[in-house]
DOTOR-215804 format. One record per atom (N, C-alpha, C): x, z, y. Coordinates in steps of 0.2 Angstrom, whole numbers, plus 2048, in hexadecimal, padded with zeros to 3 digits. Layout:
<sites>
XZY;...
</sites>
This chain:
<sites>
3BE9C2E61;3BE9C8E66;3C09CEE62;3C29D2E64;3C69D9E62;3C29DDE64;3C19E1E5E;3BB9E8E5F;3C19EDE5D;3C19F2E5F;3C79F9E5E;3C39FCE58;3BC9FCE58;3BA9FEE51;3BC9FDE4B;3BE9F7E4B;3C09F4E44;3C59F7E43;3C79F7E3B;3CF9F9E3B;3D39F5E39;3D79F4E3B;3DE9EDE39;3E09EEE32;3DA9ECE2D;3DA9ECE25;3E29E8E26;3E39E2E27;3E99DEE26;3EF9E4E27;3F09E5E29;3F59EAE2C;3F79F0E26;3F09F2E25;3F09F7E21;3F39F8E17;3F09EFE19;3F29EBE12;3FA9EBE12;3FE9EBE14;4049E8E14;40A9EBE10;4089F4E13;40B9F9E0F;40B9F9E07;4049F8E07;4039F7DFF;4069F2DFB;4069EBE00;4079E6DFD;4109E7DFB;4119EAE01;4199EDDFF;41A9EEDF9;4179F6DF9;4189FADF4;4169F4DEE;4129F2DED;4119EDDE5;4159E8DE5;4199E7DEA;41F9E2DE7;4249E2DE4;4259EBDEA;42B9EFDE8;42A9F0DDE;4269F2DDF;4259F7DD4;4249F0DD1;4219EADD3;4249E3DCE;42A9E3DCE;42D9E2DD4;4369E1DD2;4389E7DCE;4369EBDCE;4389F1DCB;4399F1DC5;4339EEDC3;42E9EDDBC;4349E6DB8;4359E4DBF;4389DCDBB;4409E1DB8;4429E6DBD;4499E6DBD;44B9EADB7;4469EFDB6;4469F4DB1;4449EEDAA;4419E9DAB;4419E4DA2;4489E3DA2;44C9E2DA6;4529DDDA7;4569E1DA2;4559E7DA5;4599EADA1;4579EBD99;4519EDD98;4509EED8F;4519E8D8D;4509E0D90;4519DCD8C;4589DAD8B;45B9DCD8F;4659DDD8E;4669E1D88;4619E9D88;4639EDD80;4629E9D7C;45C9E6D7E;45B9E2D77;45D9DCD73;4619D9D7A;4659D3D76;46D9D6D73;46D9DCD76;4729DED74;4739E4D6C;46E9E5D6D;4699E7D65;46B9E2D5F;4679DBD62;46A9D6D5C;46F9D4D5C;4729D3D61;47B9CED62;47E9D3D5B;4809DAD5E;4849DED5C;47F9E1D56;4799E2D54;4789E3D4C;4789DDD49;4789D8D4A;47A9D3D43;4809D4D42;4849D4D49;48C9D2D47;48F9D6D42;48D9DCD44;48F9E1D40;48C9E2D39;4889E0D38;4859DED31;4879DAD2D;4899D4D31;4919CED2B;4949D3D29;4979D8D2D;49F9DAD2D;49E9DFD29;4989E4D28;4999E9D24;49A9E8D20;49F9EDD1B;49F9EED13;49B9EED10;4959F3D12;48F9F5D0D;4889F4D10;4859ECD13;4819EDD19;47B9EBD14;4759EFD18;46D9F1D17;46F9F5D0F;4719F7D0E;4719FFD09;46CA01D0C;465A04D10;461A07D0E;459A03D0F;45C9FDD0F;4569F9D0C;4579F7D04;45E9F7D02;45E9F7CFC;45A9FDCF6;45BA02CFB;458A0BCFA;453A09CF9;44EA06CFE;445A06CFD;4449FCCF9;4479F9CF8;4489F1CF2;4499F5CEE;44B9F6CEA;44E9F7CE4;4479F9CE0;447A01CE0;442A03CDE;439A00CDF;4399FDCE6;4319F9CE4;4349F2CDF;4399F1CDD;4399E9CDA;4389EECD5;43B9F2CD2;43B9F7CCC;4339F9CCB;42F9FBCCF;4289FCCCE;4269F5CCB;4279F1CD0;4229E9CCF;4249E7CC7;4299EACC6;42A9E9CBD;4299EFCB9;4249F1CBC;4209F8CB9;4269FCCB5;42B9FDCBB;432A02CB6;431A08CBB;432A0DCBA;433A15CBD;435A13CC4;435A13CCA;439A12CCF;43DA18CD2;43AA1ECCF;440A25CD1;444A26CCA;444A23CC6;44BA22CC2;451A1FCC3;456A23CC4;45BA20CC4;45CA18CC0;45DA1CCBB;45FA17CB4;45CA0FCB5;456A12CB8;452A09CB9;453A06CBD;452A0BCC2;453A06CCA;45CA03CCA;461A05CC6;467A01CC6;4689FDCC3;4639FECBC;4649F8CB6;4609F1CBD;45B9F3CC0;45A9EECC3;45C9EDCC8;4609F0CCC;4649EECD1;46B9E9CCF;46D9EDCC9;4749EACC8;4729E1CC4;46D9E2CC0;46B9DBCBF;46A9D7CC1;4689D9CC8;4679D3CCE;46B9D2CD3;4709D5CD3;4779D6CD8;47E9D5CD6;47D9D8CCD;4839DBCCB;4859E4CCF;48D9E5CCE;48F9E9CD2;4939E5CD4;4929E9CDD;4989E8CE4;49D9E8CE2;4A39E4CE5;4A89E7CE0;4AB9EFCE7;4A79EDCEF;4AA9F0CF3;4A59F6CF5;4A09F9CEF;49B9FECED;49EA02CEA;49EA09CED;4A2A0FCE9;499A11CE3;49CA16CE0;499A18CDB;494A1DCDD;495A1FCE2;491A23CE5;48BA20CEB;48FA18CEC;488A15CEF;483A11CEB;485A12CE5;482A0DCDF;47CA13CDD;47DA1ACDD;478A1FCDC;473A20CE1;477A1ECE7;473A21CEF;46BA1BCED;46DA15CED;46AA0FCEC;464A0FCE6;467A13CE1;463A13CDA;45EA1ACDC;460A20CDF;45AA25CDF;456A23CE4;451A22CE4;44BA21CE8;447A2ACE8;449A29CF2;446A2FCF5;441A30CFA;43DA2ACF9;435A2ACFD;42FA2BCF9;42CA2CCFE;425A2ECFA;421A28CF6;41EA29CF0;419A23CEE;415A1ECF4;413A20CF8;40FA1FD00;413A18D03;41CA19D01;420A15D04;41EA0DD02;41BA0ECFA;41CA08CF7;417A01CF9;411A02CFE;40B9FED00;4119F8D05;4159FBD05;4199F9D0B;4209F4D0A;4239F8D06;4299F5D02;4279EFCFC;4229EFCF8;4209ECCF2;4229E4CF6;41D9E4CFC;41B9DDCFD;4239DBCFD;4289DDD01;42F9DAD00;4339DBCFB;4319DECF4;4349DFCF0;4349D7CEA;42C9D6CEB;4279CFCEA;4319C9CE9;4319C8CF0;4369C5CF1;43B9C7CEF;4419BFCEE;4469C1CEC;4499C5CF0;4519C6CEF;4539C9CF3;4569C7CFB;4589C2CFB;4579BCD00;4549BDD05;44D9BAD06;4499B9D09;4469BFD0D;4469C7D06;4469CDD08;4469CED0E;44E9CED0C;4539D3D13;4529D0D18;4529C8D18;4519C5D1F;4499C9D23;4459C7D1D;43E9C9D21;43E9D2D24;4439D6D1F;4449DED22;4489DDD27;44C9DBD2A;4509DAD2C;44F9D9D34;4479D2D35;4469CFD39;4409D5D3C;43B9D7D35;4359DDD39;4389E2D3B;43E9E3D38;4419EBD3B;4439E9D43;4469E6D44;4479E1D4C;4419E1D4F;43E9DDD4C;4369DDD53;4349E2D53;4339E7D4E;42E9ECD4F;4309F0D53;4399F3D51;43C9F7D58;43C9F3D5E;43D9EDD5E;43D9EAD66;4369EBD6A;4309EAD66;42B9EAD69;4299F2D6B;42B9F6D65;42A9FDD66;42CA00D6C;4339FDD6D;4369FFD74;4359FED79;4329F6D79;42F9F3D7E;4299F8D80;4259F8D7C;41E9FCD7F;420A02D82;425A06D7E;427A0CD84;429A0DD8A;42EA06D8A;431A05D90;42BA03D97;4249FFD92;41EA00D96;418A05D9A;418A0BD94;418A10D95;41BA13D9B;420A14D9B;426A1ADA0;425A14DA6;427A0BDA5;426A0ADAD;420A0BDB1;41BA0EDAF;418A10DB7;419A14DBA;41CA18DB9;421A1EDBB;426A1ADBE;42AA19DBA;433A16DBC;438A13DB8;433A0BDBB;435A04DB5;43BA03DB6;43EA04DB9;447A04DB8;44BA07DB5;448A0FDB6;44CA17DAE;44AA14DAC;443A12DA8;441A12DA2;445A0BD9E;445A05DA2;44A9FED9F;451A02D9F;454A06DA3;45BA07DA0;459A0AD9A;458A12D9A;456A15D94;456A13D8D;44FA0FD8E;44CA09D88;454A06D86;457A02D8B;4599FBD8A;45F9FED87;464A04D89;467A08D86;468A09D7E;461A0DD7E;460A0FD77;45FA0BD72;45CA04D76;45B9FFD70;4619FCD6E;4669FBD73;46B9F8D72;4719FDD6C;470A04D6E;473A09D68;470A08D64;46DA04D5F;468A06D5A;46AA01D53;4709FED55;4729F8D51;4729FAD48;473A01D46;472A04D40;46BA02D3B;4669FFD42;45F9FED3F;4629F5D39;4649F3D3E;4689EDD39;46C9EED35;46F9F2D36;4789F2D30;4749F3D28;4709FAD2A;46FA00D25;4669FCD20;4639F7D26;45C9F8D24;4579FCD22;45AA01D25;455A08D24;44FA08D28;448A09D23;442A0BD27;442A0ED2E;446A13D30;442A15D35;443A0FD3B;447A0BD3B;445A06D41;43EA03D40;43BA03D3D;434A01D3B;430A05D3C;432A0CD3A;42EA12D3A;42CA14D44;433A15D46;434A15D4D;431A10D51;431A0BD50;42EA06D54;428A05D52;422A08D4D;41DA06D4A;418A0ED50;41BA12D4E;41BA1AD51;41AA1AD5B;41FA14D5B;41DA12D64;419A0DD65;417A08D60;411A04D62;40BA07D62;40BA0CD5F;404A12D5D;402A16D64;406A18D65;407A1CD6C;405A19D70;408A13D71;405A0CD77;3FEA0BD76;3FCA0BD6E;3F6A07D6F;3F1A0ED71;3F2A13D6E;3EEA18D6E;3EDA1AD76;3F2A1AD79;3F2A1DD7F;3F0A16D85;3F0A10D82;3EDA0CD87;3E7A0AD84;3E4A0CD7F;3DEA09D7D;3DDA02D7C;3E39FFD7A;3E29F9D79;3E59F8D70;3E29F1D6C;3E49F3D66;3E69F6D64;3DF9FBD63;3E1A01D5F;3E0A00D57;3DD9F9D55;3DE9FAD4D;3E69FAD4D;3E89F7D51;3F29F3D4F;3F49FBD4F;3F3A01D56;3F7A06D55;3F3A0BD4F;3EEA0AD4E;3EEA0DD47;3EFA09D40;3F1A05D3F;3F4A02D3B;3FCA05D3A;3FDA05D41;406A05D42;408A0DD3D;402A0FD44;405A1AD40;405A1AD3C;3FFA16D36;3FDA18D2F;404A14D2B;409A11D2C;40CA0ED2A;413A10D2A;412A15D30;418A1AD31;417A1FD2E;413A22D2C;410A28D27;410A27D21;412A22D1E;40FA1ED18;41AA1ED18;41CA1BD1A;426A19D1A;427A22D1B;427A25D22;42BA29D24;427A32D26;422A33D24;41FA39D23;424A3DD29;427A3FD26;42DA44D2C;431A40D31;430A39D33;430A39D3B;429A37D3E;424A37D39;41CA33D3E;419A38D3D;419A3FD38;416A43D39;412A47D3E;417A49D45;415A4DD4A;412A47D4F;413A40D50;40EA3CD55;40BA3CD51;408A3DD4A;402A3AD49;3FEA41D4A;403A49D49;3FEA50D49;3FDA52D52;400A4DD58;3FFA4ED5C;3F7A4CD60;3F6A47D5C;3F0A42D5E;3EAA45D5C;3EBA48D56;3E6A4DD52;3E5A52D56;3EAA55D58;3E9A5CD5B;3E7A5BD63;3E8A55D67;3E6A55D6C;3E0A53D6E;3DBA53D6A;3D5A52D69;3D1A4CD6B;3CBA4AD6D;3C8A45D6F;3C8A3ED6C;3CAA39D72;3CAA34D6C;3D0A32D68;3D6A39D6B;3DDA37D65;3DAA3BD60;3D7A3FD61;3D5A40D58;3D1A3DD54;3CEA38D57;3CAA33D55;3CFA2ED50;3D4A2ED56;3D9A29D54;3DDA2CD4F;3E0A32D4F;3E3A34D4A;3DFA36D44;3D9A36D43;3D6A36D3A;3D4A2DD38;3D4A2BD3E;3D4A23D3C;3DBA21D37;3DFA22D3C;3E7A21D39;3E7A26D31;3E6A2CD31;3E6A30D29;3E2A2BD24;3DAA28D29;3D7A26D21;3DAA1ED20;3E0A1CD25;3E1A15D23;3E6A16D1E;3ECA1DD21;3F1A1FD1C;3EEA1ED13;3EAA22D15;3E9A24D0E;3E5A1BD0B;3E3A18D0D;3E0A13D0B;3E5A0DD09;3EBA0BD0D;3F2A0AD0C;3F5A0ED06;3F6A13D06;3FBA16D00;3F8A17CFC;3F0A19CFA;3EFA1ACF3;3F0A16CEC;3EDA0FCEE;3F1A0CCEC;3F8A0DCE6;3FCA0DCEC;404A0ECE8;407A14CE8;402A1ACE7;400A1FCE6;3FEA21CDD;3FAA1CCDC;3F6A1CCD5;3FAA17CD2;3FBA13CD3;402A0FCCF;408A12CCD;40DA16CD3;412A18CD1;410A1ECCD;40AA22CCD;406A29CC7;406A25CC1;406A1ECBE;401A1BCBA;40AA19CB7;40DA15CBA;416A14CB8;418A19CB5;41AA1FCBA;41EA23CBD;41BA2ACBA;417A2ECB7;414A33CB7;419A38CB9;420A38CB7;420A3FCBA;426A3DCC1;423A38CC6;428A38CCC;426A3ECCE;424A42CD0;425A49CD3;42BA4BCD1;42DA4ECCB;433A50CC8;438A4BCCA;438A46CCA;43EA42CCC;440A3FCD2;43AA40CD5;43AA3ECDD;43FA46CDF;43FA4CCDD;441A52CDE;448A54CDE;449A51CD6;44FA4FCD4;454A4BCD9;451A45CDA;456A3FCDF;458A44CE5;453A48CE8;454A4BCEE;458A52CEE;45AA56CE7;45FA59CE6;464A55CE7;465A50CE3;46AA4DCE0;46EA4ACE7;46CA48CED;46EA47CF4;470A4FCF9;46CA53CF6;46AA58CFB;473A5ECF7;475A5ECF2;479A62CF2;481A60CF0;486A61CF6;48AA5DCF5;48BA55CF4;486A53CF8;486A4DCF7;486A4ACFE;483A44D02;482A42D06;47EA44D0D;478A49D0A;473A4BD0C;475A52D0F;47AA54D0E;47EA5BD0D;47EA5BD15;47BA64D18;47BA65D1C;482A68D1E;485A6CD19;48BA6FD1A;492A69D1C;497A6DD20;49CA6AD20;49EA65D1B;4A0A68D14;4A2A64D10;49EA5FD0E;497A5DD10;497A56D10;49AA53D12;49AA4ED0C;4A0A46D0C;49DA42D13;497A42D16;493A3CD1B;491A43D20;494A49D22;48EA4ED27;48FA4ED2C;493A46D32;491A42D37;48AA40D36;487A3ED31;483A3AD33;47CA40D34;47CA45D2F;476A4AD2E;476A4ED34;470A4DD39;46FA51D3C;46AA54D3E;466A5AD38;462A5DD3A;465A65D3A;460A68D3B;467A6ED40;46AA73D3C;469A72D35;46DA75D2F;472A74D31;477A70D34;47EA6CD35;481A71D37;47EA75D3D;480A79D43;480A7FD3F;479A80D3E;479A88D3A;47DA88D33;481A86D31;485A85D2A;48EA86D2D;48DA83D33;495A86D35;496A8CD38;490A91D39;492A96D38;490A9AD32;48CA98D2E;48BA9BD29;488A96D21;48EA95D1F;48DA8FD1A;487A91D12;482A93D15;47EA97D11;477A92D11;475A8CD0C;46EA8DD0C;469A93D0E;46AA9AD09;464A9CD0B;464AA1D12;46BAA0D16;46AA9FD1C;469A99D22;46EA93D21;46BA8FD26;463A8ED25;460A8BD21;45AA8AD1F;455A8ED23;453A93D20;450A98D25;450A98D2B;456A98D2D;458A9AD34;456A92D37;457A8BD35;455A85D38;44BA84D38;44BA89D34;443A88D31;440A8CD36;442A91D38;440A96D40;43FA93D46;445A91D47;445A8FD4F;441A8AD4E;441A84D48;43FA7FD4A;438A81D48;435A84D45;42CA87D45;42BA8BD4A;42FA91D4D;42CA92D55;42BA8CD59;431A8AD5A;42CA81D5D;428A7ED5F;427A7DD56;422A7AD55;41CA7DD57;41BA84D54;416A8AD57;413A89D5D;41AA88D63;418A86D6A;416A82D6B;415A7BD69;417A74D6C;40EA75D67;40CA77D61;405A76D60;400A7AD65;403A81D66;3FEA84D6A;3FCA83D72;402A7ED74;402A7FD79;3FDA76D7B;3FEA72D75;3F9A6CD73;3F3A6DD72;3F1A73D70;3EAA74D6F;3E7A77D73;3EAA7BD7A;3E7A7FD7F;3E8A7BD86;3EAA75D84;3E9A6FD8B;3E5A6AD8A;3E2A6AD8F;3DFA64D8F;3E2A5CD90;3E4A59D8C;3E5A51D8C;3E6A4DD8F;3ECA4BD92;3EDA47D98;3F3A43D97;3F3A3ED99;3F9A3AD98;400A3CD9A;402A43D9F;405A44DA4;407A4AD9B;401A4DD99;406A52D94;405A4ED8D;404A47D8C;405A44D85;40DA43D87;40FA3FD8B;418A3ED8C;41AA43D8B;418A48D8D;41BA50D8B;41BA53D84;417A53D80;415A53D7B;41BA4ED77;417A49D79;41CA44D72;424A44D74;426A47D79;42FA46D7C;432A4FD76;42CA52D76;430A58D71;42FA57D6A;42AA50D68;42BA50D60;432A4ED5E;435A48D60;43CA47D5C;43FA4DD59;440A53D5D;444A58D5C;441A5CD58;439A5DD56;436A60D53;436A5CD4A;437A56D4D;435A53D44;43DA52D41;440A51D45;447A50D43;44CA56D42;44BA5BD45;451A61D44;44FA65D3E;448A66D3C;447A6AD36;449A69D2D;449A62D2E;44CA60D27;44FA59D27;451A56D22;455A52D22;455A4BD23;45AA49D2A;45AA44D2F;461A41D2E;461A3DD31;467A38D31;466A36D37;46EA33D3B;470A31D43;468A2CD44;468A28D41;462A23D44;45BA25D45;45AA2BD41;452A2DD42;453A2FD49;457A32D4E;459A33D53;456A2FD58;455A28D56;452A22D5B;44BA27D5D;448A2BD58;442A2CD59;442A2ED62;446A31D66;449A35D6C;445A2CD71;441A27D6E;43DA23D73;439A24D74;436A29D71;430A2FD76;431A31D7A;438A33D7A;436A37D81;438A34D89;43AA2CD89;439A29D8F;433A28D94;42CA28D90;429A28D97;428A2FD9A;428A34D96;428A3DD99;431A3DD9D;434A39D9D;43BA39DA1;43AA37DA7;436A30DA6;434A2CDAD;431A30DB3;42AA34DAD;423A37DB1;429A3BDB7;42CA3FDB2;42EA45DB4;435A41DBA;438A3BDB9;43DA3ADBF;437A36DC7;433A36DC4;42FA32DCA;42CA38DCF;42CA3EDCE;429A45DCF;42FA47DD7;435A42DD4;43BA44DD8;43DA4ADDB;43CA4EDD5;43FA57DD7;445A56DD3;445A5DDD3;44DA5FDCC;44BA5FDC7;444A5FDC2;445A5EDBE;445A56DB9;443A52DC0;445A4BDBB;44AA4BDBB;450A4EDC0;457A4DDBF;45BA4EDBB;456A56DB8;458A5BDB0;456A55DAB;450A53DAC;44FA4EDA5;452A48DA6;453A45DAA;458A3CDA9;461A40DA6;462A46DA9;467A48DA7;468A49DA0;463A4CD9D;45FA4FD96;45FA4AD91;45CA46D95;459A3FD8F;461A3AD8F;465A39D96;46AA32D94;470A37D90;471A3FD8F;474A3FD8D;473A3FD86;46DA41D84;46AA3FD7D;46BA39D7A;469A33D7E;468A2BD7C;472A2BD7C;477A2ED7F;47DA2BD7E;47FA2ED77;47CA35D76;47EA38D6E;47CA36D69;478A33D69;474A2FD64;475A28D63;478A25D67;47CA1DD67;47DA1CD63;47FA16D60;481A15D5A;48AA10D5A;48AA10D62;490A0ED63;494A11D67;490A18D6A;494A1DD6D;497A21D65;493A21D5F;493A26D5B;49AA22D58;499A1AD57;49FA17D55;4A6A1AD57;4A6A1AD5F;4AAA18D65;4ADA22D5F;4A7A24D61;4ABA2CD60;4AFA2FD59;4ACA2CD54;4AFA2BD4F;4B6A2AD4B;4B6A23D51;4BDA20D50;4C1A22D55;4C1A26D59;4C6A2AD5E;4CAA2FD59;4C4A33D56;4C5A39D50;4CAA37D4B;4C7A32D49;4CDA2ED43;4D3A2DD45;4D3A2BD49;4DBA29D4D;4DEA2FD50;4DAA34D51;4DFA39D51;4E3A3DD4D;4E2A3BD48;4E5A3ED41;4E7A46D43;4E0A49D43;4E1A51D45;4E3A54D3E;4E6A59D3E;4E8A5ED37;4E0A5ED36;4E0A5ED2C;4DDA61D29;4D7A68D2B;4DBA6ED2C;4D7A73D2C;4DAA77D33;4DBA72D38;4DFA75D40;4D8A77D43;4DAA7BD49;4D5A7FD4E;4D1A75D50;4D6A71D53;4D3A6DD59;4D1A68D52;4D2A67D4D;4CEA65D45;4C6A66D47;4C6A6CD46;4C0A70D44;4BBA6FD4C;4BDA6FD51;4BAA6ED56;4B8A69D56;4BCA63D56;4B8A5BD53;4B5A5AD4F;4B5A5ED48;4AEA5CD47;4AAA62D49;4AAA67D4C;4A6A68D4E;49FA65D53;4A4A62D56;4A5A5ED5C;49DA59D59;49FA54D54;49FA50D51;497A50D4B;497A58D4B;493A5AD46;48BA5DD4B;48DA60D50;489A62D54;484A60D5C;489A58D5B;487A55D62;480A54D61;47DA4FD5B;475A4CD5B;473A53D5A;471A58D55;46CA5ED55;46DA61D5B;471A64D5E;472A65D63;46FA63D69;46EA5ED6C;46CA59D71;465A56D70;463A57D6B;45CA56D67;45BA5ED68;459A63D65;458A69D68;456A6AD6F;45DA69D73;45AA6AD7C;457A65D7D;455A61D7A;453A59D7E;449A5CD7C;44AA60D74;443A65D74;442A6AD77;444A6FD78;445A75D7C;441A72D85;447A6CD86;443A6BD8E;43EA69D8E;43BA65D8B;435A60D8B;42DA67D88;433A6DD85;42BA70D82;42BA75D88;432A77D8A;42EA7CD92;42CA7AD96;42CA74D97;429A6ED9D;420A6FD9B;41EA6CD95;41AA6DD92;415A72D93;41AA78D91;415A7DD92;415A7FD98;418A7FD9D;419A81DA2;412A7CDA8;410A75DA3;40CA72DA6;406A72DA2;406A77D9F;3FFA77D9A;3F9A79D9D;3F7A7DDA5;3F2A7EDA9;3F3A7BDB0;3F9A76DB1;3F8A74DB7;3F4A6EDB6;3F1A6DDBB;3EFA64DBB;3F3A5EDBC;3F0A59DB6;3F2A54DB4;3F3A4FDB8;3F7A4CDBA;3F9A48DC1;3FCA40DBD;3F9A3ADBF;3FCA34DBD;3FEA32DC3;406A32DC1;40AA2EDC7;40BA28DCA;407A21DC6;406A20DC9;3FFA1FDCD;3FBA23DCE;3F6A22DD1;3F3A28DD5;3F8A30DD4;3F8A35DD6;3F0A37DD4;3EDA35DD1;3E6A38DCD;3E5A3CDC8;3E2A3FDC6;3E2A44DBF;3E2A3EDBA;3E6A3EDB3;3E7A39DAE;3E4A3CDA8;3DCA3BDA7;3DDA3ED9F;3DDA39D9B;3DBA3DD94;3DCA38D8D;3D6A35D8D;3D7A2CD8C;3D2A26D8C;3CEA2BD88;3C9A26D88;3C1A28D87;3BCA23D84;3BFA1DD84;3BCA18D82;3BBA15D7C;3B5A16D7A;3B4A15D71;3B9A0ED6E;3BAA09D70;3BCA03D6E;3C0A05D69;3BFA03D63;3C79FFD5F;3CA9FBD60;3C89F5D63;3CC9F0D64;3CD9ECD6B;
</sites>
């Protein structure tokens, strides 16, 4: 019998059930896509690692030197780390003279070593494969947790996005260079901290990233700190794990090495002037350098002016980006916001290379929040972030390269000089605005109320004691 009282729950139900079917398929659609970056991540980084001339040179950078240590020889000596490089390799005959040096100065911190020794242990063999495969999982996995992150907002941006950037990122295999570990180590922390789930694993991760990469893990791990509660619980966990990791190989390489301080200084001239590292035009490689000396050097080719002048903007910034973290209170709606303006904080100030760039995987879920909002400015931001993710590609950067070369432009012609302008200023550039947005947004939401989009309720920072 039918009472009008009652309410036709059935009915009621239906919409919802809509709606939770629609965000699975959503959910499935936006994987479809990272999992595409990602096979296309490894198709095209091994392939291109057969072919290179000189592949994983900067796994040889961070090998070399721990196999040098493990034989209690100096690791920031030149002199030794080549006598042991070249006795277990020979010389390439397809290695210039100037890659044979890059390879011999070791230019990480002692801190590095807790990290590197293990694969030094091994030959050289077994090594590369094992770097080779953890730098693979750990950004695939790092990305994947992002792309989890941003889908409750909008699991479809966020799989293109993700699926995108992972697939530009094939340098993490050519080169072997730390930060695809660093980078993917940096996003599993983020995940865990922010879902409170294995939090020993994302404290492990950050202190591991701290420990390799100092100056890209630096600012997540000073945001966590700064934003009180239980991330600052989590962020002096992460310091006393750092430090219980690197002391270690801290006291070893003081006890080898007494005066790596001076040589570690040295190596880092020795790259820094007229050399590879070289912010000014006449560097031989300053495509790949992009912190924002690059910019401020073409118009004025002056150390003790670009310098300062990079030092400024990027420390008022940073100025705003802390004050405006310590006078909000903590909500997952202003952590995306927060961590979408580190990249450009940790990377424009000193010396970065195209690949650190990947770090720009922060700022997918603050892209998603912000397009699920459906005003203009998720517009501004998916517009902000894809053209970011295509400057920083690793096969748009190709594609663009090789255009340049094939034009065989005059020497020192007006449309010369544009091109590399062109060339020299698209990543610091596009890194800058992709900061600038994410910190006005920021502060501009630093007294509003925190809003979780998918549940329209206020979102603060977890609270719950668990480690694990």
């Amino acid at each position: 019998m039918y009472d009008p009282e009652i309410p036709n729950l059935g009915g009621a139900f239906k919409p919802l059930n809509r709606v939770k079917l629609n965000m699975t398929k959503a959910r499935l659609d936006g994987l479809y896509f990272f999992w595409l970056g990602g096979v296309l991540f490894i198709l095209l980084g091994f392939g291109l690692e057969n072919v290179a001339p000189a592949p994983l040179t900067d796994f040889r950078v961070v090998y070399y030197p721990a196999r040098c240590l493990v034989q209690h020889c100096d690791p920031y000596l030149e002199t030794e780390v080549m006598r042991i490089s070249q006795a277990e390799e020979g010389i390439r005959p397809f290695e210039s003279e100037q890659g044979r040096h890059v390879v011999a100065r070791f230019f990480y911190l002692p801190t590095a070593f807790f990290f590197t020794v293990p694969f030094a242990i091994l030959p050289w063999g077994p090594a590369h494969i094992l770097w080779i495969l953890f730098t693979v999982g750990s950004f695939i996995v790092g990305s994947f947790l992002i792309w989890d992150l941003g889908a409750n907002d909008a699991p479809i941006l966020s799989g293109v996005l993700v699926g995108f950037l992972v697939a530009n990122s094939e340098v993490f295999i050519i080169s072997g260079n730390a930060a695809g570990i660093v980078i993917g180590f940096c996003a599993v922390a983020v995940w865990c901290f922010q879902r409170e789930r294995f939090v020993l694993v994302g404290i492990l991760c950050l202190a591991v990233s701290l420990a390799l990469k100092p100056q890209d893990a630096g600012l997540v791990w000073l945001y966590f700190l700064l934003a009180g509660g239980l991330y600052r619980r989590r962020a002096l966990q992460t310091l006393l794990a750092t430090v219980a990791l690197s002391l270690p190989g801290v006291l070893w390489v003081g006890h080898v090495a007494p005066h790596w301080i001076q040589e570690l200084h040295s190596n880092i001239l020795a790259f820094s002037v007229g050399s590879l590292n070289d912010p000014r035009l006449a560097s031989p490689n300053i495509a790949g350098v992009i912190e924002l000396q690059t910019v401020i050097s073409v118009f004025r080719d002056d150390p003790r002016i670009y310098n300062p002048v990079s030092y400024l903007i990027c420390g008022a910034l940073l100025l705003v980006w802390i004050f405006v973290t310590l006078r909000s209170r903590s909500s997952q709606e202003r952590t995306w916001l927060a961590l979408a303006v580190i990249p450009a904080l940790s990377i424009l100030p000193v010396y970065h290379r195209q690949y650190d760039a990947k770090l720009l995987l922060l700022a997918v879920p603050a892209c998603a929040m912000l397009w699920a909002e459906k005003g203009m400015i998720g517009k501004i931001a998916l517009l902000v972030n894809a053209t970011a993710f295509v400057l920083i590609g690793d096969i748009p950067s190709m594609i663009f390269l090789r255009l340049i070369n094939r034009m065989h432009l005059p020497a020192d012609g007006l449309s010369a000089r544009m091109w590399v302008h062109a060339m020299v200023f698209r990543t610091p550039l596009v890194l800058l605005i992709v900061g600038i947005f994410y910190l006005w947004i920021y502060a501009l939401r630093r007294s509003a109320p925190a809003q979780s989009q998918a549940s329209g309720k206020p979102a603060e920072t977890p609270s719950a004691p668990s480690l694990a």
